[in-house]
BALOBA-1460 file (C-alpha; in Angstrom, 3 decimals):
// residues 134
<rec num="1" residu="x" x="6.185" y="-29.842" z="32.110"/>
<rec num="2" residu="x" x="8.058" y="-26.909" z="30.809"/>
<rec num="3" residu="x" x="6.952" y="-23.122" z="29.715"/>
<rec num="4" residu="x" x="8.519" y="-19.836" z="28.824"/>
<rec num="5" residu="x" x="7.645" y="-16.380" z="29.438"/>
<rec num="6" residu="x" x="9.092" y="-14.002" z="27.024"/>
<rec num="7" residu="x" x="8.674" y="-10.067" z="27.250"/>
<rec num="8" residu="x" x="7.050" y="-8.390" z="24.597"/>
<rec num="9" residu="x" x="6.902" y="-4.630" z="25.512"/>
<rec num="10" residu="x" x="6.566" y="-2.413" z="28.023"/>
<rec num="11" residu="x" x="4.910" y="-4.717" z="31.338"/>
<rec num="12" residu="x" x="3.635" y="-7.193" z="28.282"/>
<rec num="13" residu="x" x="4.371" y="-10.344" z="28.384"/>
<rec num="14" residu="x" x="3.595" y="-13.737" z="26.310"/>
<rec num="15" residu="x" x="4.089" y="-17.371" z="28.347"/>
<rec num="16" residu="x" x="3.965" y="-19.977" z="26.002"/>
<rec num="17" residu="x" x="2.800" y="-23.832" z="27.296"/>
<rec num="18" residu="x" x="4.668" y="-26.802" z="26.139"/>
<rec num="19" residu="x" x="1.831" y="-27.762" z="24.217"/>
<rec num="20" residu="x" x="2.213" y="-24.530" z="22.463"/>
<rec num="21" residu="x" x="-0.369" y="-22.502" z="23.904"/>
<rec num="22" residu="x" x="-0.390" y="-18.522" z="24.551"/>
<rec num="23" residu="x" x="-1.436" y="-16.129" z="27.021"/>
<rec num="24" residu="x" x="-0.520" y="-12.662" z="27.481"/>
<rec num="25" residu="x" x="0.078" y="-11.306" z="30.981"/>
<rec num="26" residu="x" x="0.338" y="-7.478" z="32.094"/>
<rec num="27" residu="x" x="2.137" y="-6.422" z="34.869"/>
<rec num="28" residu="x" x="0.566" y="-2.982" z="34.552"/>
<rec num="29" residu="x" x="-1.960" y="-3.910" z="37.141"/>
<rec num="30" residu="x" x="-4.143" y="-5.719" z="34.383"/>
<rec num="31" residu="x" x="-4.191" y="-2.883" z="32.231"/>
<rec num="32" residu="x" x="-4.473" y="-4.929" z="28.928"/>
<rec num="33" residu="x" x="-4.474" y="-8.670" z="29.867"/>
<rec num="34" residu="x" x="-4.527" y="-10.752" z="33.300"/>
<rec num="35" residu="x" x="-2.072" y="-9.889" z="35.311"/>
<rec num="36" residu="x" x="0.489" y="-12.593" z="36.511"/>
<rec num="37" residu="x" x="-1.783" y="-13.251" z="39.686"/>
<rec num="38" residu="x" x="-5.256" y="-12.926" z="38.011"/>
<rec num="39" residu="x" x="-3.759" y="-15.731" z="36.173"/>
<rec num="40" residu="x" x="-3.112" y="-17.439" z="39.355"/>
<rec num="41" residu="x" x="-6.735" y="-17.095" z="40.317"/>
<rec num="42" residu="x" x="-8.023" y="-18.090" z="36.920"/>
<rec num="43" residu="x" x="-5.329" y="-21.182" z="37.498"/>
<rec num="44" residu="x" x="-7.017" y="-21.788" z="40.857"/>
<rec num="45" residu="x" x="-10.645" y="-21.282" z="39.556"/>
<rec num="46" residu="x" x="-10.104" y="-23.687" z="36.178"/>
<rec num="47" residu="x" x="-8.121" y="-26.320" z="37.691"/>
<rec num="48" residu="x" x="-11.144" y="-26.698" z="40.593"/>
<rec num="49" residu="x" x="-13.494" y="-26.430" z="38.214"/>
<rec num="50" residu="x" x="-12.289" y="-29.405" z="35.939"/>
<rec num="51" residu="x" x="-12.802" y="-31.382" z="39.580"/>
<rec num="52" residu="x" x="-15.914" y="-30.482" z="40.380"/>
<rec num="53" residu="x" x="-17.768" y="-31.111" z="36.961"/>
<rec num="54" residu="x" x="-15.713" y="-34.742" z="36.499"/>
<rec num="55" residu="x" x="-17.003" y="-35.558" z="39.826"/>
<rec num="56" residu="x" x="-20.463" y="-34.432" z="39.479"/>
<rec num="57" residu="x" x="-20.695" y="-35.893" z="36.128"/>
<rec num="58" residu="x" x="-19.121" y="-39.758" z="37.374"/>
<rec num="59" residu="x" x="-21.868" y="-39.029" z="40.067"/>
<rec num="60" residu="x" x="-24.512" y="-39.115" z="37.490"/>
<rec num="61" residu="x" x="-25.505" y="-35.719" z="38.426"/>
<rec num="62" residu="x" x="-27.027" y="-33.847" z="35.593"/>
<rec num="63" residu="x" x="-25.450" y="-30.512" z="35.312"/>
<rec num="64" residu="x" x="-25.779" y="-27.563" z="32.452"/>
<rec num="65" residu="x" x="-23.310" y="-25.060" z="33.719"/>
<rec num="66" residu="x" x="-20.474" y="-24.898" z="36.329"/>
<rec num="67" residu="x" x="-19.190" y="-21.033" z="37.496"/>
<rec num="68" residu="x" x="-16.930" y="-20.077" z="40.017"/>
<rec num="69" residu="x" x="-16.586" y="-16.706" z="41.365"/>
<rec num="70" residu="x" x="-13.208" y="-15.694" z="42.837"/>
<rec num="71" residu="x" x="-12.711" y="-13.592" z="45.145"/>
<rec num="72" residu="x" x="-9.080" y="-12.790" z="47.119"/>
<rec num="73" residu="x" x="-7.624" y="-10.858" z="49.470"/>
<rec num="74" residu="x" x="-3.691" y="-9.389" z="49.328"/>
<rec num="75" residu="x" x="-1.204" y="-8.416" z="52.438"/>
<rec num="76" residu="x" x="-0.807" y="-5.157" z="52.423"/>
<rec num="77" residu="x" x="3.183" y="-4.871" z="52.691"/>
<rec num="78" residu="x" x="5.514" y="-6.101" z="49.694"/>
<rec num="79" residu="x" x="5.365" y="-8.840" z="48.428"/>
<rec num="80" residu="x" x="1.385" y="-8.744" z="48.417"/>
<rec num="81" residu="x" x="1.174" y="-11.957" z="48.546"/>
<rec num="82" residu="x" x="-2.322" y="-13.242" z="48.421"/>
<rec num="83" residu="x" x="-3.680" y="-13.895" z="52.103"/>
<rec num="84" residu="x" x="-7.693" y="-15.005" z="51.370"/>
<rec num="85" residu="x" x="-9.025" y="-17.104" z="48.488"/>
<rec num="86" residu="x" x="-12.901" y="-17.794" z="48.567"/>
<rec num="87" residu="x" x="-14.598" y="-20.172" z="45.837"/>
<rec num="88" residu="x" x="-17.995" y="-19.769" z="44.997"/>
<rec num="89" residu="x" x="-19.514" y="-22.208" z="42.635"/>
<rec num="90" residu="x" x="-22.566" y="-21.979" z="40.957"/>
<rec num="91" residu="x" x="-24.138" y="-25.237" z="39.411"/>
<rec num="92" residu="x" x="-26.841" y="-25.239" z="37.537"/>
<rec num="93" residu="x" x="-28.443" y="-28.501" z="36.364"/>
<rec num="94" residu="x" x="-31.383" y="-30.445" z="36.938"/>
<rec num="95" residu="x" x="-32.224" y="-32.154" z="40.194"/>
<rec num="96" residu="x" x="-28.807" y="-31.603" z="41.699"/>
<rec num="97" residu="x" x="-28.401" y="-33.342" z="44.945"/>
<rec num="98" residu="x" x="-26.327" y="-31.196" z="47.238"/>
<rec num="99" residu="x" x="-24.406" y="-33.963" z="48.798"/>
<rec num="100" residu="x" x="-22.926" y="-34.498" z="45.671"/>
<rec num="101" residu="x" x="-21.822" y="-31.024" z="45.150"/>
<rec num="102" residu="x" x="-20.566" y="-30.561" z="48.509"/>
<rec num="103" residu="x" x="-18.976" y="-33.933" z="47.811"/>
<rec num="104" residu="x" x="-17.634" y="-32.594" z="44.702"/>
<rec num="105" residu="x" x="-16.175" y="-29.293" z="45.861"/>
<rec num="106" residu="x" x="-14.382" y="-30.881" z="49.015"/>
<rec num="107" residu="x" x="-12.616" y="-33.213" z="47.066"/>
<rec num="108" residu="x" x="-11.463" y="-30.760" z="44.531"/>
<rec num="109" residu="x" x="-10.332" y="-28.851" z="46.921"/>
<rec num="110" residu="x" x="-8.945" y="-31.720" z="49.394"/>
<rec num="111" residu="x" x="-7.391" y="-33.718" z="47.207"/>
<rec num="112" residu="x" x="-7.582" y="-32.928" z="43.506"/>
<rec num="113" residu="x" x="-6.993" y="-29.572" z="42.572"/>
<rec num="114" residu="x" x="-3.467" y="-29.417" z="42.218"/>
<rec num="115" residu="x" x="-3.030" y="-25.377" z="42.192"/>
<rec num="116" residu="x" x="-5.025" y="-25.512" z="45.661"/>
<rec num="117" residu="x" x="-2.762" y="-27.638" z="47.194"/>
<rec num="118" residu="x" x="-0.024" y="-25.653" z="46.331"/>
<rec num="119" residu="x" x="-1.676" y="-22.570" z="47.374"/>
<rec num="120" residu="x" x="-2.869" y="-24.250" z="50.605"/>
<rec num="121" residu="x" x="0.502" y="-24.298" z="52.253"/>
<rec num="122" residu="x" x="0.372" y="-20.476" z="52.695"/>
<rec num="123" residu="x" x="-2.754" y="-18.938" z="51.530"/>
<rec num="124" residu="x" x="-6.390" y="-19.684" z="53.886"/>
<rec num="125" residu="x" x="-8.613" y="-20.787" z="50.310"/>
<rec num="126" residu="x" x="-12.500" y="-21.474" z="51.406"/>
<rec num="127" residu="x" x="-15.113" y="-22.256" z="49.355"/>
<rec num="128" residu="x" x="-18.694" y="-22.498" z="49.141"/>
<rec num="129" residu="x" x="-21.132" y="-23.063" z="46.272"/>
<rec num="130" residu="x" x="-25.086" y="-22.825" z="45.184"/>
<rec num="131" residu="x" x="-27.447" y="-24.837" z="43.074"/>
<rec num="132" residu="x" x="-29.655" y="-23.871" z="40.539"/>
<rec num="133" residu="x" x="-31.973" y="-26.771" z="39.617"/>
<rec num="134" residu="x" x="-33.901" y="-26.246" z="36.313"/>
């Protein structure tokens, strides 16, 4: 897997997938786009999320809508590097069993999620989630 990450003014920048897909970043504390570590967290969120609803859905589980809210803490010296990740997922469907979800979410986060388990190794990520049955 390759990408590049060109500058394209000011704290703008444009990273560019293999595949040939964009997304601007802004080091200007978010100013105008994600920054580089929003990105991270929208990484984190998306790549958990993918987990969750292919598990849910091999379960059989009929589910509408799949949210996860974000939230994460920094250290306060430089680098602020993140310390606290929490994950809560919101899944909506109808007649969700919650064994299945909490099925879902462990293994995502476990075994799956391939940006968690990089994370993992120095940042504490928890994660909890709701259900909305229809």
């Amino acid at each position: 897997m390759k990408a590049q990450v060109k500058w394209i003014g000011e704290e703008m920048f444009m990273g560019t997938s293999e595949s040939g897909h964009t997304i601007v970043l802004d080091a200007n504390a978010g100013a105008l786009a994600p920054s580089p570590l929003e990105s991270v967290l929208i990484s984190l969120g998306a790549c958990s999320s993918v987990d969750v609803v292919s598990i849910l859905e091999k379960a059989r589980q009929t589910i509408t809508s799949c949210k996860v809210e974000i939230s994460a803490q920094r250290v306060d010296s430089v680098p602020k590097l993140f310390s606290d990740i929490h994950l809560h997922f919101v899944i909506q469907g109808d007649d969700v069993g919650t064994k299945h979800v909490e099925r879902a979410v462990s293994l995502s986060a476990d075994k799956y999620c391939s940006v968690a388990l990089m994370l993992n190794k120095s940042v504490n990520i928890t994660h909890d989630f709701e259900i909305i049955n229809l």
